[in-house]
TORKOLPA-832055 format. One record per residue (C-alpha): x, y, z. Coordinates in steps of 0.1 Angstrom, whole numbers, plus 5000, padded with zeros to 4 digits. Example, Ala and Ser with C-alpha at 12.3 -4.5 7.8 and 13.67 -1.06 7.14 Angstrom:
# residues 2
512349555078
513749895071
This chain:
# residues 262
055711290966
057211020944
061011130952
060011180987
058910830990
061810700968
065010920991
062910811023
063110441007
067210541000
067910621032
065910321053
067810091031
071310261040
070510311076
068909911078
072509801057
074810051084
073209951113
073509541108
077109641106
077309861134
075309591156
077909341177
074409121185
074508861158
070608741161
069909121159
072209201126
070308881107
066909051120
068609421103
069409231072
065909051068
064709411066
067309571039
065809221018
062609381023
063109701015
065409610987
061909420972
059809760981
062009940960
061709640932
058409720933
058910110929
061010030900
058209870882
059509500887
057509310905
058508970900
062009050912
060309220941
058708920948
062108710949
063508910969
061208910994
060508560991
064308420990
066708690991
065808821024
066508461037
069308431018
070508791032
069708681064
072508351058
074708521044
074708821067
074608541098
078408371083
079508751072
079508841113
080308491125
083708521096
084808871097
083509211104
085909361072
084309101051
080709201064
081409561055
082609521025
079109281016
077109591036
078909821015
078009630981
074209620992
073709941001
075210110963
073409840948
070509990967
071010360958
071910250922
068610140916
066710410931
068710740920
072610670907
071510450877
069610750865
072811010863
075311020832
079010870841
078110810878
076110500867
079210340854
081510450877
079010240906
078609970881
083009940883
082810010918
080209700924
083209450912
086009600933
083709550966
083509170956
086709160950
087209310985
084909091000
086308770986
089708880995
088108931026
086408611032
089408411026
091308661050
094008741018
095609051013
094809210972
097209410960
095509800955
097209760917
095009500911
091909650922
092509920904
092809660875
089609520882
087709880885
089310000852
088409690834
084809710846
084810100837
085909960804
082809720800
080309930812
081710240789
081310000755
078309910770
076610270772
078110290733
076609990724
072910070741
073110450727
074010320694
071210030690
068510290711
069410580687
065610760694
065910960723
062210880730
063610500734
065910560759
063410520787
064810200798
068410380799
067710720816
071810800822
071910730781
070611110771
074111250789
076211040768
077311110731
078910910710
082111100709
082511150748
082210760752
084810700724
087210940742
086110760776
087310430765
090110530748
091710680781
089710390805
091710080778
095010300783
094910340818
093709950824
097209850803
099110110818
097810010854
098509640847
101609660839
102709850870
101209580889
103109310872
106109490877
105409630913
108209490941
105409380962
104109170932
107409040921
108008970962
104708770965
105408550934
109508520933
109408680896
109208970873
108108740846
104508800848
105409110831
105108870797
101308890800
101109180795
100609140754
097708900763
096409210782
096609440752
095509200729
092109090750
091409510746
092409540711
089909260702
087009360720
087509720708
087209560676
083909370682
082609720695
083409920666
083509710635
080609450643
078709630671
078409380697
079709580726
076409630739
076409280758
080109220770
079108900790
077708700753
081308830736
083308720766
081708400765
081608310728
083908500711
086808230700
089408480699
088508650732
088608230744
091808140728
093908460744
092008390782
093108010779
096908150769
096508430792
096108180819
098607910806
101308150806
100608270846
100807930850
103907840839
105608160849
104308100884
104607700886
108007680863
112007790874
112608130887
C-alpha cells in the first residue's frame, strides 16, 4: 500500500510538472505549478520531513507559482528545462535516491538542467563540451561524496539515512572516480580546444587552464583520501585555501587570456 501511494504520488507530480508545460494558458500553468508545490510538500511529508513539507507548502508553492508565471512569460525552453529539474527532483526523492549509481547520476544531471535553464533564461547558447564538463564534475562530487558517507557510516545498520549506500563498496567508488576525474580533464580539454570554442572567444589559449583543472582534482582527491573530508564537498570548496588559491588563478588566467592580445 505504501509504494502504491508513493508511485501514485510519482506520477501526479510528473503529470502536474508535464502538463504546466504542455498548457499555452498562462493563469492555468501557475494554477498546475501551485499543485506540483503541493504535492512536492505531500511527499515531504511521506519522507518523514515535515517541516520542509510545511515550507513548501507554505512558500514554495508561491514561489513555484512566480517563477513558473516569468518561466512561460520568458521562454517555453527555459520552462522545460525548470519542469524538467522539478519533476527528477521529485522522483529522486521518492524512488531514484534509493538505487545504487542512479542516485548520483540524477544528483549530476540536477546541475546540467540549471545549467540549461540559465543558459536558457538569458537566451545564450552552452557549448554541449561544457555541459558535459559540468555533469562530470558533479558525478565527481557526488562519487567522493558516497566514499566519504560509506566510509564515516561503516555499520550497515547506519546506513538508513543513505539507502543507495549498501550497493556501493569501497573499491567500486575508487575505480568510479578514478575514470569520472579522467574523463572530466579529458572532456575539458577538448572543450578548450574545440573550434567552436576557439571561434567564440578568438583563441586557443584557454587551453593553459587546463593545469588549474588537474590541479583543483588532484587536491581534492587528496582531501578525500588522506584527510577524509570528501564527505561534504561544499565545506572543502569553500575553505580549503589551496582549493581558493587555484579558483582565484583559475579565474585570473580566463581573464586575461580572454580580456588581453590575441
Amino acid at each position: 500500500m505504501s509504494l502504491a501511494l508513493d508511485l501514485l504520488l510519482a506520477l501526479a507530480l510528473m503529470w502536474s510538472a508535464w502538463r504546466s508545460l504542455a498548457t499555452h494558458d498562462l493563469s492555468r500553468a501557475v494554477v498546475l505549478f501551485i499543485v506540483f508545490g503541493l504535492l512536492m510538500a505531500l511527499a515531504w511529508a511521506r519522507l518523514d520531513a515535515p517541516d520542509i513539507a510545511l515550507a513548501e507548502a507554505a512558500i514554495g508553492a508561491g514561489l513555484a507559482a512566480a517563477a513558473a508565471a516569468g518561466a512561460v512569460a520568458l521562454s517555453r525552453p527555459f520552462a522545460a528545462a525548470l519542469g524538467a529539474y522539478l519533476a527528477m527532483q521529485a522522483l529522486y526523492s521518492l524512488a531514484l535516491k534509493r538505487v545504487p549509481l542512479v542516485d548520483v547520476i540524477v544528483i549530476a544531471a540536477g546541475f546540467v538542467l540549471r545549467a540549461i535553464a540559465g543558459a536558457r533564461a538569458i537566451r545564450a547558447a552552452i557549448s554541449p563540451w561544457l555541459l558535459l564538463c559540468a555533469f562530470l564534475l558533479a558525478l565527481f562530487l557526488a562519487l567522493c561524496k558516497r566514499r566519504g558517507e560509506r566510509h564515516r557510516l561503516d555499520q550497515p545498520d547506519r546506513w538508513s539515512a543513505r539507502p543507495a549506500l549498501a550497493g556501493y563498496g569501497e573499491r567500486l567508488l575508487d575505480q568510479l572516480i578514478a575514470i569520472v576525474a579522467s574523463a572530466t580533464i579529458a572532456c575539458y580539454s577538448i572543450y578548450t580546444l574545440w573550434p567552436d570554442t576557439i571561434a567564440k572567444f578568438h583563441t586557443h589559449r584557454l587551453v593553459y587552464t587546463v593545469p588549474f583543472v588537474i590541479f583543483g582534482l588532484f587536491r581534492y582527491l587528496d582531501l578525500v583520501y588522506r584527510h577524509d573530508e570528501g564527505g561534504e564537498p561544499e565545506h572543502v570548496l569553500l575553505t580549503d585555501l589551496p582549493t581558493l588559491a587555484n579558483l582565484a588563478l583559475y579565474v585570473a588566467a580566463v581573464l586575461a587570456i580572454l580580456l588581453g592580445p590575441h
